[in-house]
N, C-alpha and C positions, 0 to 999 in steps of 0.2 A: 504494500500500500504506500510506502514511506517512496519508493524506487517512483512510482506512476506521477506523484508531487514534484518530486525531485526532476523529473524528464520535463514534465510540463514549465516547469519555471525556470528551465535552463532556458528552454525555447523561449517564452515569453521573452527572456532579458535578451540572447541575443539578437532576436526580432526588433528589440526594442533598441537595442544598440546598434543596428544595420540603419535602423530611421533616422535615429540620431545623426549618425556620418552621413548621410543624403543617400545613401545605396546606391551612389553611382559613381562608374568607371573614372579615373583621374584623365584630365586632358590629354590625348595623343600629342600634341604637339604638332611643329609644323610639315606639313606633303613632301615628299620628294618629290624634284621637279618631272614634269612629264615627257616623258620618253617620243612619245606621238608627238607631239609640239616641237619637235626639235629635230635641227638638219645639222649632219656633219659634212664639210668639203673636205675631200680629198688635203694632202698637205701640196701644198705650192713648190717652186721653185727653193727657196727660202728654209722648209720644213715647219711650214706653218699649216696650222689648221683653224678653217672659220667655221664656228658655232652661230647657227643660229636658233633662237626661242621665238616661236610665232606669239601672239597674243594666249594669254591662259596657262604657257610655259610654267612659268614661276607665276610666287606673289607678287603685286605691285610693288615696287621697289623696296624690294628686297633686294640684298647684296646678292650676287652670282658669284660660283667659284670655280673655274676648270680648272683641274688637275690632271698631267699626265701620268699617272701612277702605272705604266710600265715602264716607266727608268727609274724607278725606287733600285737603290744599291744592293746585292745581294753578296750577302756576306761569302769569305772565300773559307774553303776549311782553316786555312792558318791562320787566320784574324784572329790577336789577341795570344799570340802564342808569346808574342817576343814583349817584355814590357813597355809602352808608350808607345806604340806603332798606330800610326794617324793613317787614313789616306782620304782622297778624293774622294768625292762622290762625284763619278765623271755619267754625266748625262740628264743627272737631277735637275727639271725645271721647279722653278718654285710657282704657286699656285696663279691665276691671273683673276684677277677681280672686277668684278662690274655691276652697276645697280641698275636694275632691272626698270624699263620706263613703265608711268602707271595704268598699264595694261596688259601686263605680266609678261612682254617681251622684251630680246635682247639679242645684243651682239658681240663677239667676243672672238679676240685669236691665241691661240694654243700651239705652242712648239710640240712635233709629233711627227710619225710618222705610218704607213703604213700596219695596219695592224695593232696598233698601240690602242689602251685602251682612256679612255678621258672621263674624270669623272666629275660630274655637274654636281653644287649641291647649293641650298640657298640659306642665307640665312638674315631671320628679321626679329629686334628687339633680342640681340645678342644669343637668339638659339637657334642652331642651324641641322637642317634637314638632312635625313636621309642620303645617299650618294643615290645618281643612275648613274648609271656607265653606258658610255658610249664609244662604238668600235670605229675605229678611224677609218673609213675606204681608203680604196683601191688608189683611184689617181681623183684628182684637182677637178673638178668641173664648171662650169662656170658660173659667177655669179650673181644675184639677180640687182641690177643696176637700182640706185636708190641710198647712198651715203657711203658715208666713209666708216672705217673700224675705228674703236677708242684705241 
């Protein structure tokens, strides 16, 4: 009899403690940008790549990030055998930044090449999104007249 109380009044409290906290999920935070929305060109002459975000891409201006994250350094087995041993990181671009105009497109150039992969991510009121990754084409193709890159 004592056990059937006992069951009942647990439920009650934590029903009543679920009300309490609002019983609902904490905010996801913010979209990864959208993959559909978004064109890569081929890299140029140069080894550049132009990203573009149609409208909807990202949030209104929100900061944009591409990253070529296949020339991240990859350690060799001997790193780190001999004390103080430094080296390069030959090929590492650092990220390239742009703020997205307020209709959630953009435009941007990325060092890269064939193959490589670039990763788009946004970020507003200092919390930043998710990555897409985007696969660099084949070759350069042409592009669609209507401004200059930042």
């Amino acid at each position: 009899m004592m056990g059937a109380w006992l069951k009942k009044s647990l439920v009650v409290f934590f029903l009543a403690l679920l009300s309490a906290c609002g019983g609902a999920s904490p905010p996801l935070g913010i979209p990864a940008p959208v993959s559909s929305l978004m064109t890569l060109e081929g890299p140029d002459a140069t080894g550049v790549v132009a990203i573009f975000g149609a409208p909807g891409a990202v949030l209104p201006e929100a900061v944009v990030t591409g990253t070529n994250i296949s020339v991240a350094y990859r350690p060799k087995p001997w790193d780190g055998l001999l004390l103080g041993t430094a080296h390069a990181q030959e090929g590492v671009t650092l990220p390239r930044n742009v703020v997205a105009a307020s209709d959630g497109s953009f435009r941007m150039r990325v060092p890269g090449k064939t193959g490589d992969i670039i990763r788009i991510t946004q970020t507003v009121d200092g919390e930043t999104s998710p990555g897409t990754d985007l696969v660099v084409p084949e070759s350069a193709t042409a592009v669609t007249p209507g401004g200059t890159f930042p």
